[in-house]
ROKOLLO-887024 format. One record per residue (C-alpha): residue number from 1; residue in one letter; z, x, y. Coordinates in steps of 0.001 Angstrom, whole numbers, always signed. Example, Ala and Ser with C-alpha at 12.3 -4.5 7.8 and 13.67 -1.06 7.14 Angstrom:
BEGIN
+-----+---------+---------+---------+---------+
| num | residuo |       Z |       X |       Y |
+-----+---------+---------+---------+---------+
|   1 |       A |   +7800 |  +12300 |   -4500 |
|   2 |       S |   +7140 |  +13670 |   -1060 |
+-----+---------+---------+---------+---------+
This chain:
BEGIN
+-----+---------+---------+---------+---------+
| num | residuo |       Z |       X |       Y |
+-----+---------+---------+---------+---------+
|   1 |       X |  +73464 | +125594 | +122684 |
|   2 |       X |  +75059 | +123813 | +125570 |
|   3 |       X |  +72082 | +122218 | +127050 |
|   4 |       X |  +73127 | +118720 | +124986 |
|   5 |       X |  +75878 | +118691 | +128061 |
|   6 |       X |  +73495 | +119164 | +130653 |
|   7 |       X |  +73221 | +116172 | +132344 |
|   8 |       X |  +77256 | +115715 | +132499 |
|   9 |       X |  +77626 | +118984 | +133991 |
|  10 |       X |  +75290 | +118451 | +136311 |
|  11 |       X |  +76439 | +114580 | +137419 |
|  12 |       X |  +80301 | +115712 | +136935 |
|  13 |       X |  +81582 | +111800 | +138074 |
|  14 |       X |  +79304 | +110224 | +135254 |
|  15 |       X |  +81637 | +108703 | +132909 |
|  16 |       X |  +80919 | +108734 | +129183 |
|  17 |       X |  +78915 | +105812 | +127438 |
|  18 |       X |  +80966 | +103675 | +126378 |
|  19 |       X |  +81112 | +102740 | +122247 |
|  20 |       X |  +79844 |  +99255 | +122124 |
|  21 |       X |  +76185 | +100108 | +124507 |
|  22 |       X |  +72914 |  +98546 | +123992 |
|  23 |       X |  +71479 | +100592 | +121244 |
|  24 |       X |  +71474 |  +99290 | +117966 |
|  25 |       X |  +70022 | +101978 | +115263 |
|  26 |       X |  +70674 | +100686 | +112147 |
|  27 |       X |  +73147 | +103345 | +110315 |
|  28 |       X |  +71437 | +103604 | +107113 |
|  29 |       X |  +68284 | +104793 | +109083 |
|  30 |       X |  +67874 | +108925 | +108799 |
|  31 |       X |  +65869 | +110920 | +111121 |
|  32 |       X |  +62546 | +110893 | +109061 |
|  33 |       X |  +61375 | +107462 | +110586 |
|  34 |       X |  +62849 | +108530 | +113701 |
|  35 |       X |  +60885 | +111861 | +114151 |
|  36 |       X |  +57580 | +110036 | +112486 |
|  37 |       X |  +57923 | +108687 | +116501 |
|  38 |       X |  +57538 | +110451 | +119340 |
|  39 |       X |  +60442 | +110514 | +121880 |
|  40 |       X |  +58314 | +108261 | +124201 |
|  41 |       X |  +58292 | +105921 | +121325 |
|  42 |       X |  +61547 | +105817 | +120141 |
|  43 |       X |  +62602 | +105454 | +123775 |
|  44 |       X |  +60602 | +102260 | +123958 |
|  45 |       X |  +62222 | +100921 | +120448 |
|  46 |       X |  +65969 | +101451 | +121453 |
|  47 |       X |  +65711 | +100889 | +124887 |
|  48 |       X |  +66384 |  +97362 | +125379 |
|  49 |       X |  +67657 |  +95365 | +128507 |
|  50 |       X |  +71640 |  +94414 | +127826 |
|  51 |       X |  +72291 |  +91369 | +129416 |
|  52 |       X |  +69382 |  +91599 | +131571 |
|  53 |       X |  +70531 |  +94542 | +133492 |
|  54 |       X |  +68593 |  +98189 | +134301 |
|  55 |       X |  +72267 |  +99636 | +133514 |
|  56 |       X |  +72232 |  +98522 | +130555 |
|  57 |       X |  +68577 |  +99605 | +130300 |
|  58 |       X |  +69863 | +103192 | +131264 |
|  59 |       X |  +72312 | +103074 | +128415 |
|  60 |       X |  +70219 | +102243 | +125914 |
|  61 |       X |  +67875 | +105111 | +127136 |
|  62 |       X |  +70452 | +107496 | +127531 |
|  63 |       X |  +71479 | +106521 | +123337 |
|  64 |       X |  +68040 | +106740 | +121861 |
|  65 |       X |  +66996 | +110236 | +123255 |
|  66 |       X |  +70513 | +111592 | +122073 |
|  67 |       X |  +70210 | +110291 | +118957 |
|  68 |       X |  +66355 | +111462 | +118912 |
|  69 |       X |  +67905 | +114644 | +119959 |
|  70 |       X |  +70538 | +115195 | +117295 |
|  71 |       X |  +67486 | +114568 | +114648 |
|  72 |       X |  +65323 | +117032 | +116196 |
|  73 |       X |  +67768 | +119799 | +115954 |
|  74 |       X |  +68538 | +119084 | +112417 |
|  75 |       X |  +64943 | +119512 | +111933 |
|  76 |       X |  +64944 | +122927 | +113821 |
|  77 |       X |  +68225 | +123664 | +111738 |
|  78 |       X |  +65626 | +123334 | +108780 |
|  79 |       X |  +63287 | +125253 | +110327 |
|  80 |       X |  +65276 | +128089 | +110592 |
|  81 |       X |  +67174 | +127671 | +107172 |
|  82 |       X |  +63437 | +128300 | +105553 |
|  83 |       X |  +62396 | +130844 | +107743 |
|  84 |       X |  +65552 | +132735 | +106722 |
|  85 |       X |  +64467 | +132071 | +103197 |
|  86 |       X |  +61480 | +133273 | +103611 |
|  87 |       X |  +61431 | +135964 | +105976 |
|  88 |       X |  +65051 | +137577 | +107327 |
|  89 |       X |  +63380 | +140222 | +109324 |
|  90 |       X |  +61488 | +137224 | +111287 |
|  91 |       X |  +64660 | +134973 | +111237 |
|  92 |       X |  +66841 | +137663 | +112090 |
|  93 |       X |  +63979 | +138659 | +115042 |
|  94 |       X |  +64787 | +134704 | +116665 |
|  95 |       X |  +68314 | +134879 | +116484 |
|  96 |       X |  +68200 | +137851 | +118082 |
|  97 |       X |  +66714 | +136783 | +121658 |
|  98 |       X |  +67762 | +133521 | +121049 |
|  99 |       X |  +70861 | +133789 | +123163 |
| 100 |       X |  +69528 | +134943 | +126649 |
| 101 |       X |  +67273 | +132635 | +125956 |
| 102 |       X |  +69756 | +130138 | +125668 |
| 103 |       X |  +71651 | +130997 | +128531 |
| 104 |       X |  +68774 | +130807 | +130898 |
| 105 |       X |  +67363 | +127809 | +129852 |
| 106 |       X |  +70553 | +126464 | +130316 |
| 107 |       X |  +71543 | +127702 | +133739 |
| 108 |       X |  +67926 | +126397 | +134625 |
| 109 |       X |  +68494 | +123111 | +133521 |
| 110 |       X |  +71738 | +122807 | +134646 |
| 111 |       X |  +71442 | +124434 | +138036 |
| 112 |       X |  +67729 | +121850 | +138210 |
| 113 |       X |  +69525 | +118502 | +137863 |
| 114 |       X |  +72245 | +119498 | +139962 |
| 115 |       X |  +69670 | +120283 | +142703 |
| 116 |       X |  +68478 | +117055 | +142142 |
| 117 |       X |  +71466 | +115566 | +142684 |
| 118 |       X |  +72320 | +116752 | +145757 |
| 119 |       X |  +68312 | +116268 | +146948 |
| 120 |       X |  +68927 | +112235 | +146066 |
| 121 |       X |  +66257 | +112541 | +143529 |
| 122 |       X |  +68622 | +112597 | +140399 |
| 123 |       X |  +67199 | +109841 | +137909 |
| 124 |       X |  +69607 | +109323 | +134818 |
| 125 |       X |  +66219 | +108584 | +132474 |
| 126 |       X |  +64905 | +111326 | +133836 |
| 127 |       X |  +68091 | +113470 | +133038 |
| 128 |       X |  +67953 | +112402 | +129411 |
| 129 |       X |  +64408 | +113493 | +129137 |
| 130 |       X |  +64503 | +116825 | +130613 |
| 131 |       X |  +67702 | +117239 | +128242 |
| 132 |       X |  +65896 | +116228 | +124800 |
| 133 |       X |  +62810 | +118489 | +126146 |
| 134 |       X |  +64803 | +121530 | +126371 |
| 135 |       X |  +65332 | +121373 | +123169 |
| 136 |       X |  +61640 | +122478 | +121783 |
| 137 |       X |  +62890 | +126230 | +123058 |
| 138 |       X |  +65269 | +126738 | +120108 |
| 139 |       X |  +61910 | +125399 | +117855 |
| 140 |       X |  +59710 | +127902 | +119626 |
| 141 |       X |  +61563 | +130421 | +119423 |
| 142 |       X |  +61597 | +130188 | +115558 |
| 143 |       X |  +57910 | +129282 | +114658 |
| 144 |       X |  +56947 | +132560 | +117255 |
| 145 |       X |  +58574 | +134612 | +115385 |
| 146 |       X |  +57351 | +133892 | +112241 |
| 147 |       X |  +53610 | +133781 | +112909 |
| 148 |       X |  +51390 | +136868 | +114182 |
| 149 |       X |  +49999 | +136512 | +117815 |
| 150 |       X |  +47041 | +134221 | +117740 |
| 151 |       X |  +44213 | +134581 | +120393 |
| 152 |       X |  +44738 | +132400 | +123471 |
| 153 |       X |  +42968 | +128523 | +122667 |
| 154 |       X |  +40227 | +127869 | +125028 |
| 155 |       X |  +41546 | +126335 | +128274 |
| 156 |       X |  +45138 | +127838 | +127827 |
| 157 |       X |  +44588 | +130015 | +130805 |
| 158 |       X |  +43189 | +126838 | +133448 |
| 159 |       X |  +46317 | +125103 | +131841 |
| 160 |       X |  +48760 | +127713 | +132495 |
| 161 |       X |  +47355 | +128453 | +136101 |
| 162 |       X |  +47322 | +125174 | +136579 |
| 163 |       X |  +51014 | +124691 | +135902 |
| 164 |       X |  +51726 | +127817 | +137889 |
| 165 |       X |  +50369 | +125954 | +140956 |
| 166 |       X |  +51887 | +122970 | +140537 |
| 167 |       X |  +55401 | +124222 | +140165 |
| 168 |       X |  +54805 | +126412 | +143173 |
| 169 |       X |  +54155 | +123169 | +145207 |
| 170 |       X |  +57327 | +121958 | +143745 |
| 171 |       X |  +59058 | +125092 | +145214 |
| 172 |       X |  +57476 | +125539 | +148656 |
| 173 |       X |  +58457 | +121778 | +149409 |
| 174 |       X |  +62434 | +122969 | +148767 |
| 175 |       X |  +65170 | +124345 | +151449 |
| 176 |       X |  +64683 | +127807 | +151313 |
| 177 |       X |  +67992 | +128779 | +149762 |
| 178 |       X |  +67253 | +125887 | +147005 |
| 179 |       X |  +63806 | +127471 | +146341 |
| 180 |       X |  +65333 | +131028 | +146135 |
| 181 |       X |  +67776 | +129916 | +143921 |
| 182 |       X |  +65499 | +128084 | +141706 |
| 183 |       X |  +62735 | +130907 | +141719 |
| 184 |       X |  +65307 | +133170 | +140651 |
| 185 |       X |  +66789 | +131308 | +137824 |
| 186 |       X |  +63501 | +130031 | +136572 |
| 187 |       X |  +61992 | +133634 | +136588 |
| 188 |       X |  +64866 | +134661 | +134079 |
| 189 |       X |  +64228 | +131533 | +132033 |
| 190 |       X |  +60472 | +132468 | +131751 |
| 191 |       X |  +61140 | +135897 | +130876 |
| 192 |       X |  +63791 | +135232 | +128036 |
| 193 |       X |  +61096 | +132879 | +126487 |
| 194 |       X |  +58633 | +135258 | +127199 |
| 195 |       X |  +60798 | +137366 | +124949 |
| 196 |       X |  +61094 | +135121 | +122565 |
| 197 |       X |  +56966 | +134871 | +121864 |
| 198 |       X |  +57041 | +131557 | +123581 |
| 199 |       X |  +53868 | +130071 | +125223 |
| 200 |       X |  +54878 | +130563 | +129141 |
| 201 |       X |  +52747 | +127329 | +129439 |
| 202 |       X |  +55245 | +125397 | +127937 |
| 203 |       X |  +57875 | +126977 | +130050 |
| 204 |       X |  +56122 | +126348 | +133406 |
| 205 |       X |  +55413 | +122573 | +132108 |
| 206 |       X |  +58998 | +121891 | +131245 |
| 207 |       X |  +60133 | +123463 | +134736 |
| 208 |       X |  +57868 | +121149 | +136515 |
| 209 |       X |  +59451 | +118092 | +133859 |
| 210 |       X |  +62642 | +119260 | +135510 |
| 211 |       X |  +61952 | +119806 | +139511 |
| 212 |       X |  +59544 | +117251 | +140293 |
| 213 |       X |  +60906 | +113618 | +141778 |
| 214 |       X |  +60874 | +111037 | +138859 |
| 215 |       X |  +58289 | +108830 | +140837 |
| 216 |       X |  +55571 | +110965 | +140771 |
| 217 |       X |  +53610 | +110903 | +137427 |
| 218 |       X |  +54266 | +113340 | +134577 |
| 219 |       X |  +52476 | +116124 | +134525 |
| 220 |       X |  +51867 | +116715 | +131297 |
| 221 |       X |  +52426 | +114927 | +128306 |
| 222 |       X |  +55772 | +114984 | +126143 |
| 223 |       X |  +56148 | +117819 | +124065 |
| 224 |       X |  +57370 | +115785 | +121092 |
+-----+---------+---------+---------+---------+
């Protein structure tokens, strides 16, 4: 999946981190007392000031949610490897829409942060998050297809509706062109997880994670 190159694809000029940043993770650490955190958490661990700077800050940031990120997928990476144990027809059922998937949650993303960019909104911290959060797709995609469709929760209707309407705000208050283009590409990302048995909730509320100006308070909370 090539959302881990998001935020350099959309930023182009941002140069790579370099080796010696502000993150120290001990090496001997593995992911299970990593993951026992949320990212939110682990965030707040790693990222430390270097030298006093918000730069450095950014660095740091920028380190612990990649490293966060590369544990989570190991842990979907698990997830599948038992589902496949367990169940091929299910297994073989995710990796089937997995790739449309994929490719629109990418071009979402991607096309998102670049729009951003060019709005003067981009946020590097914000970047990292929406890159680490678009990883729970791959995950959903899995556990969907290896459960049988439950009955809706109570309040999973107000909370989709309500993250319909917020992410339609988002929209209307875009360039016309911009909000075509983003209606269009996140209507094909919604449908491909759709697909994929995944709670359009969860689509909606990462949209919003990835549209709306980094100043204005989250929406909802992290998904992991």
């Amino acid at each position: 999946m090539r959302i881990g190159l998001v935020a350099w694809t959309a930023l182009g000029a941002l140069s790579e981190l370099d080796a010696g940043g502000a993150l120290a993770v001990p090496s001997a650490e593995d992911c299970a007392p990593i993951l026992a955190r949320s990212s939110t958490e682990w965030a707040n661990v790693c990222a430390v000031r270097k030298e006093g700077s918000e730069e450095g800050s950014t660095d740091a940031l920028e380190r612990a949610l990649e490293r966060y990120g590369e544990c989570y997928d190991a842990a979907t990476d698990a997830v599948a490897a038992r589902l496949a144990g367990a169940n091929a027809e299910s297994a073989g059922k995710a990796e089937r829409c997995l790739p449309a998937l994929e490719a629109a949650l990418d071009g979402f993303t991607e096309y998102s942060l670049g729009a951003a960019l060019n709005q003067g909104t981009y946020s590097r911290s914000a970047t990292a998050y929406a890159t680490l959060y678009a990883k729970q797709f791959r995950r959903l995609a899995y556990e969907a297809s290896s459960t049988r469709p439950a009955p809706s929760p109570a309040g999973s209707d107000a909370r989709l509706d309500a993250a319909r309407s917020r992410l339609e705000a988002i929209l209307a208050s875009a360039p016309p062109r911009l909000r075509d283009d983003l209606s269009t590409r996140f209507a094909t990302f919604r449908e491909a997880a759709i697909g994929c048995g995944i709670d359009p909730a969860r689509v909606y509320e990462f949209a919003i994670y990835a549209l709306q100006p980094p100043a204005e308070p989250a929406f909802a909370p992290p998904p992991f």
